[in-house]
N, CA, C and O atoms as CSV, one atom per row, in Angstrom:
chain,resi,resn,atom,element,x,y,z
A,1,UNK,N,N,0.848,-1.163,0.000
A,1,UNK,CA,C,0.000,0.000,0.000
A,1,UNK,C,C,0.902,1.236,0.000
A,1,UNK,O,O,1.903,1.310,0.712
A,2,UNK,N,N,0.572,2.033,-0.685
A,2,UNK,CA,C,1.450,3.543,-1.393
A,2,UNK,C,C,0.593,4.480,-0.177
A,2,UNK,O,O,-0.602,4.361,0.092
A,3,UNK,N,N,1.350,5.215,0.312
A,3,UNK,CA,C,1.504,6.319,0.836
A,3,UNK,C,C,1.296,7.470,0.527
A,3,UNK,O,O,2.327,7.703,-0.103
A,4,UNK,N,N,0.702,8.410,0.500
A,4,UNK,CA,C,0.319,9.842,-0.236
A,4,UNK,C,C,0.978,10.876,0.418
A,4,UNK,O,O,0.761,11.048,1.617
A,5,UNK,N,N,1.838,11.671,-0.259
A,5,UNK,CA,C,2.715,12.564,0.584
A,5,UNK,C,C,2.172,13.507,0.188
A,5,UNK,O,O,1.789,13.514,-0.982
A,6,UNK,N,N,1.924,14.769,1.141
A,6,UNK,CA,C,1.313,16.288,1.186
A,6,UNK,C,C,2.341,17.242,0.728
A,6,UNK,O,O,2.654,17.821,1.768
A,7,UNK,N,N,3.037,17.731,-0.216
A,7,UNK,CA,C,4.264,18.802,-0.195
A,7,UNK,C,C,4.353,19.722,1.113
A,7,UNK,O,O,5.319,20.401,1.460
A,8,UNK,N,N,2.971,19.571,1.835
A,8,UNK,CA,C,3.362,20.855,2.770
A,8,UNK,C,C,3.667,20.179,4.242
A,8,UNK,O,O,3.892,20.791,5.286
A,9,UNK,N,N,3.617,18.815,4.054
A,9,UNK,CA,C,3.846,17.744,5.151
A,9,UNK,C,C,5.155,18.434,5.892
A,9,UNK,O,O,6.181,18.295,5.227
A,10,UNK,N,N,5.339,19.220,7.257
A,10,UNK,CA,C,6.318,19.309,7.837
A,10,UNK,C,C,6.868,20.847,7.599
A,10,UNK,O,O,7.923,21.319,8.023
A,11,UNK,N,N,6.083,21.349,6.980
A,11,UNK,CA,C,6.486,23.001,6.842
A,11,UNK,C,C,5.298,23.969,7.767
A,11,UNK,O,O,4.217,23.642,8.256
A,12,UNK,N,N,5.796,24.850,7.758
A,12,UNK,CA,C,5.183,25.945,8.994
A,12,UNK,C,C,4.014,26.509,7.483
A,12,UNK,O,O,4.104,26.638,6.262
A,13,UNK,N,N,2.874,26.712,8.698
A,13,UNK,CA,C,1.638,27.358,7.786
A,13,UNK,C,C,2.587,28.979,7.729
A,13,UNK,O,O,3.442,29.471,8.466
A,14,UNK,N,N,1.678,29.580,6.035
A,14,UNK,CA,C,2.175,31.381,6.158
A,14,UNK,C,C,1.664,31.993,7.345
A,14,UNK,O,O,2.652,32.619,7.730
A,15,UNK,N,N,0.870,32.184,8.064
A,15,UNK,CA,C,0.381,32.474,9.319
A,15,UNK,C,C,1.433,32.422,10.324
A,15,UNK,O,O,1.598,33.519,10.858
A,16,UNK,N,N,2.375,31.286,10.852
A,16,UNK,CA,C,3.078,31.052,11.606
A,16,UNK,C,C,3.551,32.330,12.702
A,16,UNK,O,O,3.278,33.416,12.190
A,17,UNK,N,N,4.187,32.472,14.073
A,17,UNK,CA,C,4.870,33.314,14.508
A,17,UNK,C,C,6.050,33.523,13.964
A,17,UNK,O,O,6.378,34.664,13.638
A,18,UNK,N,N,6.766,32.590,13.805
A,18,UNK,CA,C,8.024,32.845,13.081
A,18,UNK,C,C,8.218,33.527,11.779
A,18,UNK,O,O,9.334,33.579,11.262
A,19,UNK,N,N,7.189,34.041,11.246
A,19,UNK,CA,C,7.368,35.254,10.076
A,19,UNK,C,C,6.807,36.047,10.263
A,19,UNK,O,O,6.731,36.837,9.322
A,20,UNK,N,N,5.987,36.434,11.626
A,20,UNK,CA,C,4.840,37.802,11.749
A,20,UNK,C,C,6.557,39.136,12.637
A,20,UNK,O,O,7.303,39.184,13.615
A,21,UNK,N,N,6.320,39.695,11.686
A,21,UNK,CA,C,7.450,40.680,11.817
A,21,UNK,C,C,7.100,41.322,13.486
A,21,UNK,O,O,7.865,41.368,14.450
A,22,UNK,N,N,6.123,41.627,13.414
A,22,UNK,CA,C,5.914,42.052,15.208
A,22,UNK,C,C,6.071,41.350,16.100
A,22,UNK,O,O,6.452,41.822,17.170
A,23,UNK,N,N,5.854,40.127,15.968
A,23,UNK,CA,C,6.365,38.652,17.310
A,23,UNK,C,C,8.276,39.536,17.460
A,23,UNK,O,O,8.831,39.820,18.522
A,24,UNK,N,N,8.745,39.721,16.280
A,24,UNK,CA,C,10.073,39.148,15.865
A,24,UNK,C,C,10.532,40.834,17.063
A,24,UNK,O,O,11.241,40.741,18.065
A,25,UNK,N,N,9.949,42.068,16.601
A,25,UNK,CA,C,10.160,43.049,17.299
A,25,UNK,C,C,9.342,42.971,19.076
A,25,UNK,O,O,9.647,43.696,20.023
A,26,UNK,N,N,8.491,42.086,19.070
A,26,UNK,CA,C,8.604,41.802,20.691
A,26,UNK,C,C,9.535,41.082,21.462
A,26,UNK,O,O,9.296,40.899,22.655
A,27,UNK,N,N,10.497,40.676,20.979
A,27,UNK,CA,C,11.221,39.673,21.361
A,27,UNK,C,C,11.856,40.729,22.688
A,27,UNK,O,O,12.004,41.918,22.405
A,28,UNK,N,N,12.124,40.374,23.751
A,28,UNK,CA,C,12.765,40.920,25.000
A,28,UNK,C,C,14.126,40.495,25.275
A,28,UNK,O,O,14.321,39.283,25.185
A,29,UNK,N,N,15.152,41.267,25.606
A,29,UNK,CA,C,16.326,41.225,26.194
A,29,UNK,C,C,15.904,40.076,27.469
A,29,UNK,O,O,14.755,39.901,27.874
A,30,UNK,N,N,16.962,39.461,27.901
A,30,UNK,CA,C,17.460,38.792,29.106
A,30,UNK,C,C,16.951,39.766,30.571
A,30,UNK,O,O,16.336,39.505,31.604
A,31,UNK,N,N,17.532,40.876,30.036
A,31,UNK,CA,C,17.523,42.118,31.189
A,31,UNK,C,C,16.106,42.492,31.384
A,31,UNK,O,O,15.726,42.764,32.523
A,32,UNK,N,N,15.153,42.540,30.222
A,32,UNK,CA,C,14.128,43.240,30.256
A,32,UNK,C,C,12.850,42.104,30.373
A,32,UNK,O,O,11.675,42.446,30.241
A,33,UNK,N,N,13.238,40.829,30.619
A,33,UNK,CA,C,12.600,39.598,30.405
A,33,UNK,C,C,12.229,39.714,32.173
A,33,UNK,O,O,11.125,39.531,32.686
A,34,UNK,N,N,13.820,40.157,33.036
A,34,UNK,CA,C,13.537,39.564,33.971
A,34,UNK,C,C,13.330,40.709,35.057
A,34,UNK,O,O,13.174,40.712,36.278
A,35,UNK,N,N,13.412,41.884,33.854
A,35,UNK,CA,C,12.431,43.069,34.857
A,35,UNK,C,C,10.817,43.513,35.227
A,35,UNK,O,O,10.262,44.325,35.967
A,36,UNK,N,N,10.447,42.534,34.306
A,36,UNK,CA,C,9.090,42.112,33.665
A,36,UNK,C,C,8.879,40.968,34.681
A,36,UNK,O,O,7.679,40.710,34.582
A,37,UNK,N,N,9.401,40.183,35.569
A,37,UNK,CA,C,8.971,39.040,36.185
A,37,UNK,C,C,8.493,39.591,37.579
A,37,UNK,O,O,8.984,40.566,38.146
A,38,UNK,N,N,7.659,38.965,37.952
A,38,UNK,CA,C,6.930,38.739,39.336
A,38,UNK,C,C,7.807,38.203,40.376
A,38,UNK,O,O,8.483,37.211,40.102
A,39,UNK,N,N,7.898,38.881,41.856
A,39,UNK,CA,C,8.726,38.361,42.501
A,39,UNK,C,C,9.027,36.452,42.672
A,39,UNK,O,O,10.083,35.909,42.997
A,40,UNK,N,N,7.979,35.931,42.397
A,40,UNK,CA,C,7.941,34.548,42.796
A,40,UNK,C,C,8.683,33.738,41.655
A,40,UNK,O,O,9.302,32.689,41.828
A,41,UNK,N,N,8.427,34.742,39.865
A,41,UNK,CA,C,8.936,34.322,38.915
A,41,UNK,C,C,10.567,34.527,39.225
A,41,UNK,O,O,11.445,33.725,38.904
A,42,UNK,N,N,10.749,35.711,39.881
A,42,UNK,CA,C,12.185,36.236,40.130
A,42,UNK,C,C,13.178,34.945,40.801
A,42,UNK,O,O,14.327,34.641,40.480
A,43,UNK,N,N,12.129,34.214,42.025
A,43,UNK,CA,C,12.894,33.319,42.495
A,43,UNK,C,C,13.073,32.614,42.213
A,43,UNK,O,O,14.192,32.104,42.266
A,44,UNK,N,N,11.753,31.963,41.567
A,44,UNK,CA,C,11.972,30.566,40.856
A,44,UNK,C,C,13.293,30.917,39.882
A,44,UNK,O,O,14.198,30.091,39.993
A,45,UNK,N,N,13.550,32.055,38.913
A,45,UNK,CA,C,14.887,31.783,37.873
A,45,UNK,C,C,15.600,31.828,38.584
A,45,UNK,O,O,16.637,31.417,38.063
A,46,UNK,N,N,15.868,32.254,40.185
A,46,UNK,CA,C,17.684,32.151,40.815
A,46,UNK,C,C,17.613,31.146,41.129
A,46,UNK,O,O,18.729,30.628,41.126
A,47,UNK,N,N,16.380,30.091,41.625
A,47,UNK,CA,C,16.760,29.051,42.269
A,47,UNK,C,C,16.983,27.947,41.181
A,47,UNK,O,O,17.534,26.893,41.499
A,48,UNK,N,N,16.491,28.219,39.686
A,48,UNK,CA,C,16.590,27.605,38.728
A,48,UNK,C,C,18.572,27.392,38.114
A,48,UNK,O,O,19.248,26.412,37.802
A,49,UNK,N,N,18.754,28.381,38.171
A,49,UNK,CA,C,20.014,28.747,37.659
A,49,UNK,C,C,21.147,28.865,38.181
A,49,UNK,O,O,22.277,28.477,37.883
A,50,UNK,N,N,20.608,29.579,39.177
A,50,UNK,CA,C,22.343,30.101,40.444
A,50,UNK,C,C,22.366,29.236,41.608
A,50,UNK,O,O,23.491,28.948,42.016
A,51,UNK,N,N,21.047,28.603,42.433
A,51,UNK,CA,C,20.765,28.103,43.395
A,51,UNK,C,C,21.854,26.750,43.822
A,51,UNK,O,O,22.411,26.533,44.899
A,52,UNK,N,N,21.898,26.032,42.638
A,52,UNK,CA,C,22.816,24.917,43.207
A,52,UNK,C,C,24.312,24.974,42.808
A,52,UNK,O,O,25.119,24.046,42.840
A,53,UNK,N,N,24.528,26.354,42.396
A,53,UNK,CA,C,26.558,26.782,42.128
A,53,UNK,C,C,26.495,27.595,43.456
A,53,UNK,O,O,27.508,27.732,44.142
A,54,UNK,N,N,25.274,28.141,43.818
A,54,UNK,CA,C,26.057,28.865,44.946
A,54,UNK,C,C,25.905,27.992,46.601
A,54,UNK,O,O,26.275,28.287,47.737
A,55,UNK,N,N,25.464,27.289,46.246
A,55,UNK,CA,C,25.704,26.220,47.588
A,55,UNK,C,C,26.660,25.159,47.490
A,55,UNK,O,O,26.957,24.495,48.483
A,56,UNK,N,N,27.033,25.006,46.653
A,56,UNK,CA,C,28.535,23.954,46.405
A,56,UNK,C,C,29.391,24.814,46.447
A,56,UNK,O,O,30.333,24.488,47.170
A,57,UNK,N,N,29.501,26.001,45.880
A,57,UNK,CA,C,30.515,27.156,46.448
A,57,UNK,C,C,30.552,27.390,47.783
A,57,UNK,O,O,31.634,27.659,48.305
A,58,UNK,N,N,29.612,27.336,48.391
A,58,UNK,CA,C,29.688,27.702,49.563
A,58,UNK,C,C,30.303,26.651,50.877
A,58,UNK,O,O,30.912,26.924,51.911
A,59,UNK,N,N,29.906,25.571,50.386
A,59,UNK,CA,C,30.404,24.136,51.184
A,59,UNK,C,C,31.811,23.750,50.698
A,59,UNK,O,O,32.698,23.284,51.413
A,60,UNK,N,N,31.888,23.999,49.436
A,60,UNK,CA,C,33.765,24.136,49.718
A,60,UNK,C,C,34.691,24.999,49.871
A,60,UNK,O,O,35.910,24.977,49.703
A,61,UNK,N,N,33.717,26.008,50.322
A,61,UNK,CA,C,34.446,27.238,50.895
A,61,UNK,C,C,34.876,27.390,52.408
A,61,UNK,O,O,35.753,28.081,52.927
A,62,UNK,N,N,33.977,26.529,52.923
A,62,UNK,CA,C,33.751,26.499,54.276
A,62,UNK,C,C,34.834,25.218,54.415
A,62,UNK,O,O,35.886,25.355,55.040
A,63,UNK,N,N,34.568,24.332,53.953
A,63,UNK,CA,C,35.230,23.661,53.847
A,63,UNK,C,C,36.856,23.697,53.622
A,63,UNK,O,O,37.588,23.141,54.440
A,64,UNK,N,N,37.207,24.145,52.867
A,64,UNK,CA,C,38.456,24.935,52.473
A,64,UNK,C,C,38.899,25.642,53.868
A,64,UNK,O,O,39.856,25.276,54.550
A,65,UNK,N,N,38.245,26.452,54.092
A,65,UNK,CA,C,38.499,27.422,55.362
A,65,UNK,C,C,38.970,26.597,56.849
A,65,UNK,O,O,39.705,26.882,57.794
A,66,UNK,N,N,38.263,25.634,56.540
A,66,UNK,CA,C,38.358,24.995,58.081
A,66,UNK,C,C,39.411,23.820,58.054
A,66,UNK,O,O,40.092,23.422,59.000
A,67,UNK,N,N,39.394,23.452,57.027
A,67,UNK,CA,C,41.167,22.494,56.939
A,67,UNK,C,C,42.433,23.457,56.757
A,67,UNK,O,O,43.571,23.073,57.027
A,68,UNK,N,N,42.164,24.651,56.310
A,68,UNK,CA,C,43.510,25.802,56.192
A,68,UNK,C,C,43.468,26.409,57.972
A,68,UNK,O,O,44.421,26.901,58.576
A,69,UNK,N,N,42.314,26.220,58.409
A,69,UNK,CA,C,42.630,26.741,59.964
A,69,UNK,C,C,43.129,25.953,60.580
A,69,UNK,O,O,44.164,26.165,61.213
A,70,UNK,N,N,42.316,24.482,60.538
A,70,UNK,CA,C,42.817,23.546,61.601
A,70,UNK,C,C,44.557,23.204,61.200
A,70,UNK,O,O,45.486,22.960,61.970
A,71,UNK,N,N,44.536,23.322,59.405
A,71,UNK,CA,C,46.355,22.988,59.779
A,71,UNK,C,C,47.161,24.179,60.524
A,71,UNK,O,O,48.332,23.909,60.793
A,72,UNK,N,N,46.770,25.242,60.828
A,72,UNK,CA,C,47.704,26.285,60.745
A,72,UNK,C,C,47.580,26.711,62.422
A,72,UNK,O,O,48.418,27.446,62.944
A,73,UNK,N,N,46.675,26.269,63.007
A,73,UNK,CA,C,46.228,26.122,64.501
A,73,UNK,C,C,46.241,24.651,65.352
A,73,UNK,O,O,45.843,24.259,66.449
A,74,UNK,N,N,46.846,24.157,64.337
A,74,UNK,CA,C,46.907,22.389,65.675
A,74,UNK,C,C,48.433,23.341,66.343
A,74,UNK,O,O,49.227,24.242,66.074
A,75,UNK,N,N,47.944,22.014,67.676
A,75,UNK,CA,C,49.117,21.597,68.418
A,75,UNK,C,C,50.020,20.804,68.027
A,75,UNK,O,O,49.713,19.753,67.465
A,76,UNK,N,N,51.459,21.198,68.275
A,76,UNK,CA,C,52.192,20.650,67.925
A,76,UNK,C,C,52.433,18.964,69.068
A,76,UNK,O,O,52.544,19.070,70.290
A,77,UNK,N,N,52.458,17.994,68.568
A,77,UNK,CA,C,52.678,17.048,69.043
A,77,UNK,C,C,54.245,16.651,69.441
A,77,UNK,O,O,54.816,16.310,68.405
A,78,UNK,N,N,54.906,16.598,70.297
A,78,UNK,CA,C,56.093,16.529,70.307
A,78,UNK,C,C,56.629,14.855,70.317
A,78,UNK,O,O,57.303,14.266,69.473
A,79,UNK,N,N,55.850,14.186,72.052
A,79,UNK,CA,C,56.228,12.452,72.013
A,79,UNK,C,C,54.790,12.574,71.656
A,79,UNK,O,O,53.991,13.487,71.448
A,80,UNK,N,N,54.794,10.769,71.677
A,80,UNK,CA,C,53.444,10.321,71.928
A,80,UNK,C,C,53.701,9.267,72.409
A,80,UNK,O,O,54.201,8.493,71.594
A,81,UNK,N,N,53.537,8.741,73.745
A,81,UNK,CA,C,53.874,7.387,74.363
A,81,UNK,C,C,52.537,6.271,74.537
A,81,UNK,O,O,51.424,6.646,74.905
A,82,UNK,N,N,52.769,5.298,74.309
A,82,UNK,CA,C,51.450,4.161,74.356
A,82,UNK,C,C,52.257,2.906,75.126
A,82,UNK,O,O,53.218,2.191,74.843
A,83,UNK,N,N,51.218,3.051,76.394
A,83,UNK,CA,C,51.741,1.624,77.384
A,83,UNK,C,C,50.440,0.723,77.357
A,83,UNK,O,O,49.240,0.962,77.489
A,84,UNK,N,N,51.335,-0.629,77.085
A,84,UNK,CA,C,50.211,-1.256,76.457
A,84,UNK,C,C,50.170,-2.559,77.860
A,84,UNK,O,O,51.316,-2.762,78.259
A,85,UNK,N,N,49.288,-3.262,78.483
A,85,UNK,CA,C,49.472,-4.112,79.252
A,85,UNK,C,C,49.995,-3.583,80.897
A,85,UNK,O,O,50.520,-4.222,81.809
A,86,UNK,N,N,49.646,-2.342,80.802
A,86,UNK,CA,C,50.122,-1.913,82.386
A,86,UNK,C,C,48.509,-1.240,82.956
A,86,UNK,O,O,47.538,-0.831,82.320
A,87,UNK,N,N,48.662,-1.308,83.794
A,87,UNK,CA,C,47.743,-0.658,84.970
A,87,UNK,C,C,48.076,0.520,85.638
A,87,UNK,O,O,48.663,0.318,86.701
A,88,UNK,N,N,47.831,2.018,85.262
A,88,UNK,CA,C,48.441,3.003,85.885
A,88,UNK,C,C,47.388,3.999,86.303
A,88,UNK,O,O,46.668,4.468,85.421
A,89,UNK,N,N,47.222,4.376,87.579
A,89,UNK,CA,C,46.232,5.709,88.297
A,89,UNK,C,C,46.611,6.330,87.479
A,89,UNK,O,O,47.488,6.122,86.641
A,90,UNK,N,N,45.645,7.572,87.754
A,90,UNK,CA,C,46.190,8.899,87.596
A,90,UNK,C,C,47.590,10.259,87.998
A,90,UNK,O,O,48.201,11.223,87.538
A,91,UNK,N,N,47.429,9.412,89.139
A,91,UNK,CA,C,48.691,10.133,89.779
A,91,UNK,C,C,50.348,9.543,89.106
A,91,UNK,O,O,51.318,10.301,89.107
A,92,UNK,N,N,50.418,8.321,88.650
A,92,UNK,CA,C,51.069,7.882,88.111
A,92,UNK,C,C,51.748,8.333,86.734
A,92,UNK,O,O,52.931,8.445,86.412
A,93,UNK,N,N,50.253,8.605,85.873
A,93,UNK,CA,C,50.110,9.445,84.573
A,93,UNK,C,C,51.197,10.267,84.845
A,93,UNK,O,O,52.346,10.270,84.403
A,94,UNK,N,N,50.504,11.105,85.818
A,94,UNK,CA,C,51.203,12.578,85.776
A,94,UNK,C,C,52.559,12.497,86.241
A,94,UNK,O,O,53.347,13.428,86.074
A,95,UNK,N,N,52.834,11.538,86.757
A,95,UNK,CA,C,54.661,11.694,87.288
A,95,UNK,C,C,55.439,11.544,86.134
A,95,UNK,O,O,56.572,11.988,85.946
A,96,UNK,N,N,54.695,10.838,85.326
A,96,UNK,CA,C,55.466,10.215,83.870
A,96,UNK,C,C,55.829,11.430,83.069
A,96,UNK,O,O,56.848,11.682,82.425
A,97,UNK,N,N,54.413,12.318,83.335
A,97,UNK,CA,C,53.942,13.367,82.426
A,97,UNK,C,C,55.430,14.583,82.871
A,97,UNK,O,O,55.925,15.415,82.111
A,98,UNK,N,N,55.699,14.385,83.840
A,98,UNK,CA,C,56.434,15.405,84.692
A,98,UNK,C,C,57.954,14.890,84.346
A,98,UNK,O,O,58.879,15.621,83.992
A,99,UNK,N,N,57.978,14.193,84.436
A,99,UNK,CA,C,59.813,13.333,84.191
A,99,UNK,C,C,59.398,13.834,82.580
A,99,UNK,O,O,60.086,14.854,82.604
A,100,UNK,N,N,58.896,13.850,81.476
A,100,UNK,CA,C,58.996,13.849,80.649
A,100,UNK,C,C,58.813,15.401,79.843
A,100,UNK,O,O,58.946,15.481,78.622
């Protein structure tokens, strides 16, 4: 069975927006698109667009910050002694702590 093809099968009617010269002169800037928006429209595009670069910025910023502090603010460790199999008070600790 043969198929009947339309020549206009897949082409835009003359009517279309895409040739009405006034659609083409309404067209809006970026700037003027989003001076034209409603506060709720306003949020929805930051949270659309900027919302999830500026919270991964922000968590490895913090992040960043707090491993450049903690290296630059530890204590310096000088010994480190580990007694393994002994039984020692407190008062003991500290004599060790003191001879040492």
């Amino acid at each position: 069975m043969a198929r009947k093809i339309d020549k206009n099968e897949g082409k835009l009617s003359d009517d279309s927006k895409i040739y009405d010269k006034e659609f083409e002169e309404k067209k809006l800037s970026p700037k003027e698109r989003f001076k034209n928006m409603t506060f709720k429209e306003k949020v929805s595009y930051f949270n659309y667009y900027y919302l999830k670069g500026i919270i991964v910025f922000l968590v490895v910023a913090v992040l960043l910050f707090i491993s450049v502090k903690d290296y630059f603010t530890q204590d310096k460790v000088i010994v480190k002694i580990v007694i393994l199999n002994s039984a020692y008070d407190d008062a003991e600790i500290e004599k060790m702590e003191k001879k040492i």
